[in-house]
C-alpha positions as CSV (number, residue, x, y, z in Angstrom):
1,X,11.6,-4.2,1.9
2,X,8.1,-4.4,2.4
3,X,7.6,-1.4,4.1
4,X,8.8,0.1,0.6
5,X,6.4,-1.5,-1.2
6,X,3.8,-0.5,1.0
7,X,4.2,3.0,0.7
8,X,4.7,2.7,-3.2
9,X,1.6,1.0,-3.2
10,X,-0.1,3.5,-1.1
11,X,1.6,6.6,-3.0
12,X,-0.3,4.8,-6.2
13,X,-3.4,4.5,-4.9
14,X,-3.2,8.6,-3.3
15,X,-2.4,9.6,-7.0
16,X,-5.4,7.3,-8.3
17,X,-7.6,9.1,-5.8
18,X,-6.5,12.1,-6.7
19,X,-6.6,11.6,-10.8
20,X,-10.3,11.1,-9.9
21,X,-10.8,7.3,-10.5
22,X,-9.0,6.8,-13.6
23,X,-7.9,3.2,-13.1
24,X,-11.1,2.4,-11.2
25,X,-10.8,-0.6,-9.0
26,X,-7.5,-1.4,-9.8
27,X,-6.1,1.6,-7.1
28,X,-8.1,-0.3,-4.8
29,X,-6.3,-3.4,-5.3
30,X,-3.3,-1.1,-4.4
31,X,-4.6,0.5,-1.0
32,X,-5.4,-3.6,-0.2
33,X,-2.1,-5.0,-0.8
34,X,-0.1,-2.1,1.1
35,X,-2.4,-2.9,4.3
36,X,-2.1,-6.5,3.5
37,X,1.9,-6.2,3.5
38,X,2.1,-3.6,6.4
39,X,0.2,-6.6,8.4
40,X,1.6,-9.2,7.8
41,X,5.2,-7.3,8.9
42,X,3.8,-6.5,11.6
43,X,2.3,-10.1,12.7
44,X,5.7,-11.7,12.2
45,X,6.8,-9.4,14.6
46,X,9.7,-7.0,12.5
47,X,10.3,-3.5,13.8
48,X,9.3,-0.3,12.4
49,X,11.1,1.5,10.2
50,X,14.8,1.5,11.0
């Protein structure tokens, strides 16, 4: 599950990149949580996808 949301949130924040800036910081706040999740998955120790 939360590797889904990470890579939703990091799809966003390509496609904000890309859209040259349009949200501003709020893509930013994307990129952060997807690391945020993919670390914390990996610090409780889950596997990989699948």
């Amino acid at each position: 599950m939360l590797w889904t949301i990470a890579i939703v949130l990091f799809v966003l924040w390509l496609i904000g990149v890309v859209s040259s800036h349009v949200l501003g910081g709020f893509i930013h706040i994307l990129l952060v949580l997807a690391i945020i999740m993919v670390l914390v998955r990996i610090i409780r120790g889950e596997k990989p996808l699948g």
